[in-house]
C-alpha positions, 0 to 999 in steps of 0.5 A: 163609285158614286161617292167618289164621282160625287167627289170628284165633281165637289172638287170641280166646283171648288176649283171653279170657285178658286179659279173665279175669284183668281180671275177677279184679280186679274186684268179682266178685273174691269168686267167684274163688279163685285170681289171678295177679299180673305186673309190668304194665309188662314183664320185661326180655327177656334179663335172667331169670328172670322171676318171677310170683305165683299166689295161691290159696284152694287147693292148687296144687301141681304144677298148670301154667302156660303163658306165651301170646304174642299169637298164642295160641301157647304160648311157655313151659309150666312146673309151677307153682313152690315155695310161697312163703308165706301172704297171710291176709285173715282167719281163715277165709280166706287165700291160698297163694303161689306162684312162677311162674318162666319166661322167653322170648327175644323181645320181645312181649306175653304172658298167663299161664294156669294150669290146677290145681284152681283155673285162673287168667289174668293181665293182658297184659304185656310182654316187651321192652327196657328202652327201651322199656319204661321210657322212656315212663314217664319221659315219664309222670312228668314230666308228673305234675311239669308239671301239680303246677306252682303259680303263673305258669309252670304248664304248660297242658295235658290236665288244667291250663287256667289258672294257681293261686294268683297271690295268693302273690306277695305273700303275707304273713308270720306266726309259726308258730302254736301247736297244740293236742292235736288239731293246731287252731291255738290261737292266742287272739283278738284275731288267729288268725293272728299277721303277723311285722314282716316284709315281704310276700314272692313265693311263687309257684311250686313244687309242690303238695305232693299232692293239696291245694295245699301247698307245703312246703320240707320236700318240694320240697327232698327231691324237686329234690335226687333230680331234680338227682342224676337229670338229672347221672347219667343225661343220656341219660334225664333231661337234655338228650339223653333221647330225643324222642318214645320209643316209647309203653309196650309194652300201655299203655291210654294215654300221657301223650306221646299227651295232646295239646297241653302233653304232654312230648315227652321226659323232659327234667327240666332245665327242672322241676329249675330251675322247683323250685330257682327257688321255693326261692330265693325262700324262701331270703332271701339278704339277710337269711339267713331261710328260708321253711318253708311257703305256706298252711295246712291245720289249722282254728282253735280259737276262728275255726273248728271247733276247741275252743272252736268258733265260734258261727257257723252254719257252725261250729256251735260256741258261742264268740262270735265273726263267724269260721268261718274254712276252711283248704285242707282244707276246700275241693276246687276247681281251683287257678284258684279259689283267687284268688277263691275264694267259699264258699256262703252267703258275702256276697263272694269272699275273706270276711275271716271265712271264706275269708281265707287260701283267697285270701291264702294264709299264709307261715311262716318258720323264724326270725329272719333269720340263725337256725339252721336245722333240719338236715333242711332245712339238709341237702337245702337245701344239697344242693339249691343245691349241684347247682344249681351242678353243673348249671349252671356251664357254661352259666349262671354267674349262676345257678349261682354265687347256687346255690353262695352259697346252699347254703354260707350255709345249710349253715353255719346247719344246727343241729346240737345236735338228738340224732339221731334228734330228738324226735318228737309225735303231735300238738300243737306241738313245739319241739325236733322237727325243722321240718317242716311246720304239723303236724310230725306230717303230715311227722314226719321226725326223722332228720337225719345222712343229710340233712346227708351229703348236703348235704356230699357235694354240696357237695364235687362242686359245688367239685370241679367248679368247676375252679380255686378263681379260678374260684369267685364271690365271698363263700364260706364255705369253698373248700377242698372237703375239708373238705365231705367229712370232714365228710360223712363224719363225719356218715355215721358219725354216721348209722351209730352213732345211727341204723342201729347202734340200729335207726332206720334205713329204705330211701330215702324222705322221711324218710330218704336215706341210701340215697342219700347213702351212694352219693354219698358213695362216689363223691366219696371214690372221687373224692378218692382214699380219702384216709386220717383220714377217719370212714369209708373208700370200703370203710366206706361201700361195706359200710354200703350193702350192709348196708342193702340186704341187710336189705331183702333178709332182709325180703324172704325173709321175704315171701310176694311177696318185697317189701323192706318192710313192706306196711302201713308207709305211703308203700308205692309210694315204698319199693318204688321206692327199695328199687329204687333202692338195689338198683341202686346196690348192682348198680353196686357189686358186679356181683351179678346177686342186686341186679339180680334184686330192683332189678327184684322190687321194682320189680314188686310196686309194678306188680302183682306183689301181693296187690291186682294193681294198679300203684300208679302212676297210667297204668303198667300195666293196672290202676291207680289210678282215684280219685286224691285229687287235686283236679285229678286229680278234677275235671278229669280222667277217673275210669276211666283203666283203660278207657281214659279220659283224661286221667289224672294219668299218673305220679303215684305213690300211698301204695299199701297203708297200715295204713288207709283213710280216708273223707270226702266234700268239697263239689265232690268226684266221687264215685269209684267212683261205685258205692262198690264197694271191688273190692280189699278181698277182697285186703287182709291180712297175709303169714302168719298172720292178724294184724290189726295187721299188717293191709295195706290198698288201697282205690281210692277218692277218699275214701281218702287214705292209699291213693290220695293221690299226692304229689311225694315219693313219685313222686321216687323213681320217676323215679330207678327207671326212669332206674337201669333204662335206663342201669345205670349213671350217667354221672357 
């Protein structure tokens, strides 16, 4: 009797403990002056040190810190560590940082209290095998893939109870429109959208790009190139013998596997790989060599709409004369089931020719004229794309594979390669000699393009490679010779090397840039070739390229008070933390340097609450998490307080994180969220050292604030990489 009373009151403190540090992260933050920050998914139980952050208002030096198992037993007892750096929110106020450094040896769930001038708890996490650590996270992002699914073969399940968009298979063609300065369409009556003579194609399928319902070639191609290069280098996880049914995340408030009907029940990419590779196909007009870029359309209308001139319509409130207040997918926030028939209030019918138009027949935008040069960002990924399609696929299913080998030299052999690099960039307004991206080029401005090409070259020499015997390659190649792919990946890594690193363009993995990625590709393909002599760089080049791009992350992160490799407030923060991450491991692979394996995991930590705000960025990993997505499904049919425990939740969706800013703007139909409007993390936002407003990082969990909250299917991708790097170690290809 006395050892379970003794129990039972250990627990009481440990929940005490917990309940502190949760308090902490709430609106009563502004009362507290001192916080302690963890990786809210776990430590890796024999791979130390573990590291955490104490940040306070006061002084703490040679204060004490205890690590707390769940029976309130003290398992590790430490004096607080070095100062680490300064996290400023204003002037007058600022936060000291220090390291709280310690390890224990056996798996469990564990709490940190700090006793000082100011004491301080943090939320429970775990200590525990990689295994089970990250395996269910997996699981998590796969259903994030699932429930983005647009068309048909969506995925029924928690948060998807009905197909979108079945319109778009027979969506009709248009020219790209003209932009005006403030990125309005400016297209001049009669048309405001010109249809190209081109037939009508099947746009079903493929990924909503975020929380709209875009769907953009420029993103999915990016995203299903990661997915393909994860389900061939770690099977065990990604592909077909990732385990079924992994045990639930160690501490999780809930899991995307205990969802019910329509849940994943292992990670198992194979099937979402196809389902992207599929809609990019239909894209790509084989026949006549003509590529497809964008479904939909997100910008308002000069003359139709809202722009300038504005339409005289009540809606629109303007005074030029015309019968339109045409809306775009901005304007809207609905279920994608609504899409089809979709009514505005005030409207006379569904589909109104003058309002809701293109809401129900959504618009496509080709590239150009058939058998027209292709950017090289797209023509690079497209390549990369179809090229491990085939890789994946020649065993077991020839046809497919052999249409994906066709397509990715075709298009390959169209990139357009004349582009500077890096390209020319615009804030607003068209662009003709930018890169194509999306309609506006700036809500995707990528103007690097080398390490995209790279990596279509790189993937096609493995895609050769593995064929075997060039009798047993299709028909109808543009080139057999898989040599030739490489040097001339090479040559564009050197390209990347002199244009872009050498003169200070470069950054970490990430939509706009892959070399991250690629360089590691093409290490192992010029390992494979045997380090063949007149090549533009060697297998040792290359080597030392990444090295040095994961080494100025490094620096960076010496420089930080939370050690984090990239700047706070540079945007798309939660999808640099994971490819930062991920470079680190590949560069671990390299070098066995257990430096690369301690900041793989750092930096994986301070996307999962290891940071001035104490939340995970990634929505159902962790304890504190996003709970206002700006996510339309997310919003409208799923739980707003997933971090109580509500369900379901969006589980693995991957947010922007801290950005230089917070947006606000209501939509009609939208849940408020927070319903109270409290910005419970605000007391957090700021810069590392001294105060400096423009460098000033911010994180609202708000569904009004986009660039925080927003989750995307790029910036997730390179999530689902992180975790497979830290369950294998290693690939197996």
């Amino acid at each position: 009797m006395l050892s379970s009373r003794l129990s039972f009151l250990a627990r009481i403190i440990f929940a005490t403990i917990v309940f502190g540090a949760m308090i902490g992260n709430s609106a009563s933050a502004q009362t507290q002056a001192a916080y302690v920050r963890v990786n809210q998914i776990g430590y890796e139980v024999n791979n130390p040190p573990f590291r955490a952050y104490l940040m306070s208002t006061a002084r703490e030096t040679g204060a004490k810190f205890n690590v707390i198992d769940s029976e309130g037993r003290t398992v590790y007892s430490h004096y607080v560590g070095a100062l680490l750096g300064t996290w400023s929110h204003s002037a007058k106020m600022s936060y000291q940082v220090y390291a709280l450094d310690f390890t224990v040896a056996e798996n469990g769930i564990y709490a940190i209290s700090v006793s000082g001038p100011v004491p301080a708890s943090s939320p429970r996490f775990a200590v525990d095998e990689p295994d089970a650590l990250y395996a269910g996270l997996l699981l998590n992002t796969l259903f994030f893939y699932q429930s983005e699914r647009d068309g048909p073969d969506f995925v029924r399940n928690a948060l998807r109870t009905a197909p979108g968009h079945l319109k778009d298979q027979n969506a009709r063609v248009y020219e790209t429109p003209p932009l005006d300065s403030n990125d309005f369409i400016d297209n001049a009556p009669p048309a405001p959208l010109v249809p190209e003579k081109l037939p009508n194609i099947n746009a079903t399928g493929g990924w909503w790009d975020a929380g709209d319902y875009m769907k953009y070639v420029e993103t999915i191609s990016y995203t299903a190139a990661l997915m393909e290069i994860g389900i061939r280098d770690f099977p065990n996880h990604m592909g077909s013998n990732a385990p079924v049914n992994p045990r639930v995340p160690p501490g999780s408030i809930s899991y995307a596997g205990n969802s019910g009907a329509g849940a994943p029940a292992s990670s198992d990419f194979t099937e979402e790989a196809r389902f992207a590779i599929h809609w990019l196909a239909k894209m790509w007009d084989s026949k006549t060599q003509t590529l497809y870029y964008q479904v939909d359309n997100s910008q308002d209308w000069d003359y139709y709409g809202e722009g300038n001139p504005t339409s005289a319509m009540p809606d629109c409130g303007g005074t030029y004369a015309t019968l339109y207040c045409l809306i775009t997918e901005y304007d809207v926030w609905t279920l994608p089931q609504a899409a089809d028939n979709y009514k505005e209030p005030g409207d006379p019918r569904p589909c109104d020719p003058y309002t809701t138009r293109f809401i129900c027949d959504r618009p496509v935008f080709p590239a150009g004229p058939a058998g027209s040069l292709i950017s090289p960002n797209l023509a690079g990924r497209l390549a990369a794309d179809f090229a491990l399609c085939y890789q994946l696929n020649h065993a077991t299913d020839a046809a497919l594979a052999n249409e994906c080998l066709k397509n990715a030299e075709d298009i390959f052999a169209l990139a357009d390669t004349r582009y500077p690099d890096p390209a020319p960039s615009v804030g607003s307004g068209s662009c003709s000699n930018c890169l194509l991206t999306i309609v506006p080029f700036d809500g995707y401005p990528e103007d690097v393009w080398d390490d995209d090409m790279e990596l279509g070259a790189t993937e096609l020499y493995f895609a050769l490679k593995s064929a075997g015997e060039p009798g047993e390659l299709p028909p109808g190649l543009v080139d057999t010779n898989p040599d030739d792919y490489l040097k001339q990946a090479a040559q564009f890594a050197e390209n990347y090397i002199t244009k872009i690193y050498d003169a200070g363009f470069t950054d970490t993995l990430n939509l706009y840039d892959v070399s991250g990625l690629a360089h590691f590709e093409l290490y192992r393909a010029i390992e494979m070739a045997g380090d063949p002599q007149g090549l533009a760089v060697s297998q040792k080049g290359i080597r030392a390229q990444l090295l040095k791009q994961v080494g100025d992350a490094i620096s960076q992160a010496h420089s930080d008070a939370w050690g984090y490799g990239n700047q706070w407030n540079s945007g798309d923060t939660t999808s640099h933390g994971a490819g930062i991450s991920v470079m680190a491991s590949e560069a671990y692979y390299l070098t066995e340097s257990n430096t690369y394996d301690t900041f793989a995991q750092r930096w994986l930590a301070n996307i999962l609450g290891a940071n001035p705000w104490g939340s995970s960025f990634i929505v159902g990993d962790g304890s504190t998490f996003p709970n206002c997505i700006q996510h339309q499904v997310a919003n409208l049919a799923g739980a707003l307080n997933g971090t109580s425990g509500g369900i379901p939740i969006l589980w693995g969706a991957a947010s922007e994180g801290p950005a230089g800013f917070s947006s606000s703007g209501l939509l009609q139909g939208m849940n408020k969220c927070p319903t109270d409007g409290v910005d419970a993390f605000r007391i957090f936002n700021g810069n590392d050292g001294k105060y400096n407003a423009s460098q000033l990082a911010e994180y609202k969990d708000n569904v009004q604030s986009f660039s925080t909250t927003e989750p995307a299917i790029d910036l997730t991708a390179t999530s689902f990489l992180m975790w497979s790097w830290r369950l294998a170690r290693h690939p197996s290809f």
